[in-house]
ROSE-4610 file (N, C-alpha, C; in Angstrom, 1 decimal, always signed):
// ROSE-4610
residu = [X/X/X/X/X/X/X/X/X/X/X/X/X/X/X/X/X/X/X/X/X/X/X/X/X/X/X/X/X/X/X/X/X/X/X/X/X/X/X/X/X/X/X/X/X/X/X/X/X/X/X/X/X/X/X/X/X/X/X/X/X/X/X/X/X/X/X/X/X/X/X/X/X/X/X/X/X/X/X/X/X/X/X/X/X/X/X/X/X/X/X/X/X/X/X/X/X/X/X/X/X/X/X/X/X/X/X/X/X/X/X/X/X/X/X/X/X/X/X/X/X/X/X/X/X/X/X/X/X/X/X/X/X/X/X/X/X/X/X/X/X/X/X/X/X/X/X/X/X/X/X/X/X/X/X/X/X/X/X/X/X/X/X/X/X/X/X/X/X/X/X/X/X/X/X/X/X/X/X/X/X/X/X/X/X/X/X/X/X/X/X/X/X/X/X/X/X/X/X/X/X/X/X/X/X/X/X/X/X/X/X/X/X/X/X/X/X/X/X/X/X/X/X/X/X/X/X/X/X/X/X/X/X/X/X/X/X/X/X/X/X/X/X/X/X/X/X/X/X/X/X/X/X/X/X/X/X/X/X/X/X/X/X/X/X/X/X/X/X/X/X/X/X/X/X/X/X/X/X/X/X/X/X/X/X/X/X/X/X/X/X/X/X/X/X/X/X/X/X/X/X/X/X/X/X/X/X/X/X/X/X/X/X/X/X/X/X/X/X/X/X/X/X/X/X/X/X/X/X/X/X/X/X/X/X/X/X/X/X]
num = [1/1/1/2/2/2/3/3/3/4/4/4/5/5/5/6/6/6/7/7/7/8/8/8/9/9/9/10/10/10/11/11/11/12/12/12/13/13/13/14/14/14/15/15/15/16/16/16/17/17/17/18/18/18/19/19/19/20/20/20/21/21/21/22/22/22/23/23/23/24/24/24/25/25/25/26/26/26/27/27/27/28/28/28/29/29/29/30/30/30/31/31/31/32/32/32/33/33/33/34/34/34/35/35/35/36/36/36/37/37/37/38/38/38/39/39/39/40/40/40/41/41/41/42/42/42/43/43/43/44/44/44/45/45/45/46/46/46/47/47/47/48/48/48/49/49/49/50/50/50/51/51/51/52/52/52/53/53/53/54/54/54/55/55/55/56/56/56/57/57/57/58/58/58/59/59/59/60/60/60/61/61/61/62/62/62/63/63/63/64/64/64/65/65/65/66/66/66/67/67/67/68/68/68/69/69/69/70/70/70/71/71/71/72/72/72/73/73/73/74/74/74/75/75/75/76/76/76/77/77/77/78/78/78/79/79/79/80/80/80/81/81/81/82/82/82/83/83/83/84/84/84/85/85/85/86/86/86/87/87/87/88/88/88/89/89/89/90/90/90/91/91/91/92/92/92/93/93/93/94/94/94/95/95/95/96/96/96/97/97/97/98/98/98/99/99/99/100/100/100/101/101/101/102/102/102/103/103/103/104/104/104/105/105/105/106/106/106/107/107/107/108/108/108/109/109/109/110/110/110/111/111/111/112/112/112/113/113/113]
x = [+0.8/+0.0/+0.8/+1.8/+3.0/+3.2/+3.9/+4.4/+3.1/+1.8/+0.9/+0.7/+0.8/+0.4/+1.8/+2.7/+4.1/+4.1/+3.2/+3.4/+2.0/+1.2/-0.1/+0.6/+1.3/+2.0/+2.9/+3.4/+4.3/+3.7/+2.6/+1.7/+1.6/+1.0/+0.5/+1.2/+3.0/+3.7/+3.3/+4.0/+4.1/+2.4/+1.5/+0.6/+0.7/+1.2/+1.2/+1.9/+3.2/+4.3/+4.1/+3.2/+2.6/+1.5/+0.4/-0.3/+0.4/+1.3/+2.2/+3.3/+3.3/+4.2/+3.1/+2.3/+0.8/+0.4/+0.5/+0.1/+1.2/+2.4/+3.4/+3.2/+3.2/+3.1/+1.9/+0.9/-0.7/-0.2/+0.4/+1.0/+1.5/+2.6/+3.6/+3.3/+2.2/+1.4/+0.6/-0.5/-1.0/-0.1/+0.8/+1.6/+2.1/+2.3/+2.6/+1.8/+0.9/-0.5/-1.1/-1.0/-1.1/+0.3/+1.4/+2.4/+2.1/+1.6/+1.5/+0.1/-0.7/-1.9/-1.9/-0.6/-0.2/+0.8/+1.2/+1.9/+1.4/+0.4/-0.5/-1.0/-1.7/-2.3/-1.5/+0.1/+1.0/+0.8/+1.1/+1.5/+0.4/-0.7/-2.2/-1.9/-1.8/-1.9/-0.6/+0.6/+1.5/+1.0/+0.7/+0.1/-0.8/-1.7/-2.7/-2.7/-2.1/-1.7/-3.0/-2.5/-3.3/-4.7/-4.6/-5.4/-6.6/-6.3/-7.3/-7.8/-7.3/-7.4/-8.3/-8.2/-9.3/-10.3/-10.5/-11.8/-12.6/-11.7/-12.5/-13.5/-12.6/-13.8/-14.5/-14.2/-15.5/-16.6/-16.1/-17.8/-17.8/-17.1/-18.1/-17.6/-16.4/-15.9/-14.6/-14.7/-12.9/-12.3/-10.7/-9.9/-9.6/-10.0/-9.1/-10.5/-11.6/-12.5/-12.3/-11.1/-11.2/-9.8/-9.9/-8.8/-8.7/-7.0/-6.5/-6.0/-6.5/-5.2/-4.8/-3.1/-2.3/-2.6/-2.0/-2.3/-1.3/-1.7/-1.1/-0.4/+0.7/+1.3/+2.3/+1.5/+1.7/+1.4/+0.7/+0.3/+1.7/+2.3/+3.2/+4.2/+4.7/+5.2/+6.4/+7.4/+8.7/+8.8/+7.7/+7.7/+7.7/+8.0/+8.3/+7.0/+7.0/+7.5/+7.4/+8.8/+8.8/+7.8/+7.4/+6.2/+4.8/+4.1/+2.8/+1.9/+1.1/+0.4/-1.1/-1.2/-2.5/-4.0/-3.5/-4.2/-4.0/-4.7/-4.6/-5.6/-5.3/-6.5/-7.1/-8.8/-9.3/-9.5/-10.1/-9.8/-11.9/-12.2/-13.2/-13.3/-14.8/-14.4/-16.0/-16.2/-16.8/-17.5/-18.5/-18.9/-19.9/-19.2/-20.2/-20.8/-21.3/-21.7/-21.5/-21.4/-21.1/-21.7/-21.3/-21.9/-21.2/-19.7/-19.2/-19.5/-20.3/-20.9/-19.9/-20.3/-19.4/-18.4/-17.9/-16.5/-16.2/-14.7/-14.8/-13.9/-13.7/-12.8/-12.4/-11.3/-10.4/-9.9/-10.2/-9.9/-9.6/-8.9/-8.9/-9.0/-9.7/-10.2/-9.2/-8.6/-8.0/-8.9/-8.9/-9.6/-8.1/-8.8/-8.0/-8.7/-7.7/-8.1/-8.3]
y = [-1.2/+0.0/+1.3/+1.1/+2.9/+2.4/+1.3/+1.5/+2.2/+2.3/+2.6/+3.8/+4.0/+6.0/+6.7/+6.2/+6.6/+6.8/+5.9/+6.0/+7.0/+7.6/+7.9/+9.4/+9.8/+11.0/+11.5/+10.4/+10.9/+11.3/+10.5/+11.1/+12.3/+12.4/+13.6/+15.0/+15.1/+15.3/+15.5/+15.0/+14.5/+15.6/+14.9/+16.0/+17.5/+18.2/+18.9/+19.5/+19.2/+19.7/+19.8/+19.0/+19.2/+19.8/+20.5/+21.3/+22.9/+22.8/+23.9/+24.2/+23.5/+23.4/+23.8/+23.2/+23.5/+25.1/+25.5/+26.7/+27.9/+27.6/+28.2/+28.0/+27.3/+27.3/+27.8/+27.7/+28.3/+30.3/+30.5/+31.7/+32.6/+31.4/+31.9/+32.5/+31.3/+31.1/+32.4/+32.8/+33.5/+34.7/+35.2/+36.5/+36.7/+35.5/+35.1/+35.6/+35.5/+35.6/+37.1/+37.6/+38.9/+39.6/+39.2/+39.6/+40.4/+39.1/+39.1/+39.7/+39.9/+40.8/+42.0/+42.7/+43.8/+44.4/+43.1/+43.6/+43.7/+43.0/+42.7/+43.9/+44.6/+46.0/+47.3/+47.0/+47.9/+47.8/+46.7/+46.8/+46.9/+46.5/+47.1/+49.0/+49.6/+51.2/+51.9/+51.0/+51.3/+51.3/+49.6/+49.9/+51.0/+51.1/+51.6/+53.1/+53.2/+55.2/+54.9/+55.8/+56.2/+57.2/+57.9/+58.6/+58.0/+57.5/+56.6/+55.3/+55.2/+54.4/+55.1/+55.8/+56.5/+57.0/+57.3/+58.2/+56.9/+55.9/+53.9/+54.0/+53.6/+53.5/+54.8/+56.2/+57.0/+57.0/+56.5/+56.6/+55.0/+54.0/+52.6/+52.4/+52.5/+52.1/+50.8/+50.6/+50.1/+50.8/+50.6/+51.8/+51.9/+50.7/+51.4/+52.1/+52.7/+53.1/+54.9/+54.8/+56.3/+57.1/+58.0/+59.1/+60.1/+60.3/+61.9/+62.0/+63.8/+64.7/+65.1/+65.3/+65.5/+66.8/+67.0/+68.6/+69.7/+71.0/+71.6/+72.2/+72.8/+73.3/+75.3/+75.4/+76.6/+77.9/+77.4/+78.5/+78.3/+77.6/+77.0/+77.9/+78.5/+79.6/+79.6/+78.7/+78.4/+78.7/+78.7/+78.5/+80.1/+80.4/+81.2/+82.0/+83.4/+84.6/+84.1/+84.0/+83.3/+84.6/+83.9/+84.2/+83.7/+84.6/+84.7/+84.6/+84.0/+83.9/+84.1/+84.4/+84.8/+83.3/+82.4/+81.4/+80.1/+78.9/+77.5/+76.5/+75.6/+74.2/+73.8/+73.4/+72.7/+71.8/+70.1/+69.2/+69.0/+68.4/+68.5/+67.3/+66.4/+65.2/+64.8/+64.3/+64.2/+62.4/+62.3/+61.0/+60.6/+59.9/+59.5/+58.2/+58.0/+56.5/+56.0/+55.0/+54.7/+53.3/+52.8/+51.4/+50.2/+50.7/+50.0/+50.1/+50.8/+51.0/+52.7/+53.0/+54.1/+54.5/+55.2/+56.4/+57.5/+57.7/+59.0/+59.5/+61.1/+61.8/+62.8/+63.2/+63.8/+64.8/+66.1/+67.5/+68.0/+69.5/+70.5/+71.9/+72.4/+74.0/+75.1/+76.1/+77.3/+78.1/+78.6/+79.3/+80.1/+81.3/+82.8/+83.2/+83.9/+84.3/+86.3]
z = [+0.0/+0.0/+0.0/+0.7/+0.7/-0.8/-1.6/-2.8/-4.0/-3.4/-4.3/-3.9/-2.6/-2.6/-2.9/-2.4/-3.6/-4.8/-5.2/-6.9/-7.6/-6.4/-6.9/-6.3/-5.2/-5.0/-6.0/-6.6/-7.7/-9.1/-9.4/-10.3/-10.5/-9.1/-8.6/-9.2/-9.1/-9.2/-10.4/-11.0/-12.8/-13.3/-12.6/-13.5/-13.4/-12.3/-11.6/-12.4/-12.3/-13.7/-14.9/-15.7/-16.8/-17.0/-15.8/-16.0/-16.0/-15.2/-15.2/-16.4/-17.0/-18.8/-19.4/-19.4/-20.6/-20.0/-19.3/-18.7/-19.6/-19.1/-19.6/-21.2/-21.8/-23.2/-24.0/-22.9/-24.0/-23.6/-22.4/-22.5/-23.1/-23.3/-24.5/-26.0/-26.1/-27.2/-27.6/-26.4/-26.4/-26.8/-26.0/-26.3/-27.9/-28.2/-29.5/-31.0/-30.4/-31.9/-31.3/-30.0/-29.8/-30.4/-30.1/-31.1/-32.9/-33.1/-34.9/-35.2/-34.1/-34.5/-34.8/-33.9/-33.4/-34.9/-34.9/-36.4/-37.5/-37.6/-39.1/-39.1/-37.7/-37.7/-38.6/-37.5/-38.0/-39.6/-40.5/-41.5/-42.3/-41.6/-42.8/-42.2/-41.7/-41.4/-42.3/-42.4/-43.2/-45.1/-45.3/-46.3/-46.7/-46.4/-46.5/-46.4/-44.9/-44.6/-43.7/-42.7/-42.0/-41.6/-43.0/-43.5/-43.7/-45.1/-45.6/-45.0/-43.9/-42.9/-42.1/-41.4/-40.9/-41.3/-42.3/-43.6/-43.7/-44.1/-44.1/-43.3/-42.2/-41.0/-40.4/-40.5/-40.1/-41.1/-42.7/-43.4/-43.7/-43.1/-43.7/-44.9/-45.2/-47.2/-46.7/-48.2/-48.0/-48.1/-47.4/-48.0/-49.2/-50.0/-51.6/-52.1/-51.9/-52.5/-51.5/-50.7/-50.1/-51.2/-51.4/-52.4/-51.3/-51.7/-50.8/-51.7/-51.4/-52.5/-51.2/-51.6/-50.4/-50.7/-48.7/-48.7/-48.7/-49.5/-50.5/-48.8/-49.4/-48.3/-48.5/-49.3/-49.5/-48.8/-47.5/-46.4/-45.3/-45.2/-44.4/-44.0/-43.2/-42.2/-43.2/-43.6/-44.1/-45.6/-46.3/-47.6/-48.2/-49.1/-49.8/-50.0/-49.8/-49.0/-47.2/-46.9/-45.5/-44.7/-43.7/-42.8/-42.9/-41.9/-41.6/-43.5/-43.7/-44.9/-44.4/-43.4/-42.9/-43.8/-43.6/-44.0/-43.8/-43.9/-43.7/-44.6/-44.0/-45.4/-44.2/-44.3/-43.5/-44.4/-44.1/-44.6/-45.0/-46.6/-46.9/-47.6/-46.9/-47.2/-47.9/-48.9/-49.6/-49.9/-49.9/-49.7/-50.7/-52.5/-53.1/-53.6/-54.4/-55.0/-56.2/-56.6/-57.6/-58.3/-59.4/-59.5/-58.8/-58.0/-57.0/-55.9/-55.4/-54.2/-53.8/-52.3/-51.9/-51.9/-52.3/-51.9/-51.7/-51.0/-50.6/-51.0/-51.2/-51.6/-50.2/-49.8/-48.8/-49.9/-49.8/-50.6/-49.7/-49.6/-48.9/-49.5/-48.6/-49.4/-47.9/-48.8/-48.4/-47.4/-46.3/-45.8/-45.6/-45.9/-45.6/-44.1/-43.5/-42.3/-42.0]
């Protein structure tokens, strides 16, 4: 009878340690695939740009159905006649239809101040 609760303590053991490996590895695991989500994100926002990444999801499109004209930067403190240009771009975003379904256009219009 000691050689069988010896051998049922030592089990015991033995499971104990392999609940404790399995623990550690679904962890590992886990950190793992949160790893590569994290990056898949990065690299769809790189593709894509962040822009049109955002315009996506505030009107409901895909991003390849969103267009930016970049924005013009000729109000810009630095640029030629250096200074104040008493003006800036607010960003104008435009939402239409097509026989592909919705898109959107990201313009900017001048506002003088």
């Amino acid at each position: 009878m000691a050689n069988l609760a010896k051998c049922a303590e030592g089990l015991k053991k033995i499971g104990t340690t392999i609940a404790t490996a399995l623990g550690k590895v679904a962890w590992a695991v886990l950190k793992a695939l949160a790893c590569v989500a994290v990056f898949a994100l990065v690299v769809e926002i790189v593709q894509v740009g962040p822009t049109k990444l955002y315009y996506a999801m505030e009107n409901g499109v895909d991003p390849d159905r969103v267009t930016t004209i970049p924005k013009p930067h000729d109000c810009d403190f630095s640029k030629a006649p250096i200074g104040d240009k008493e003006c800036h771009y607010e960003v104008v975003v435009t939402k239409s239809q097509d026989k592909q379904g919705d898109y959107v256009i990201v313009d900017w219009r001048r506002v003088n101040e």
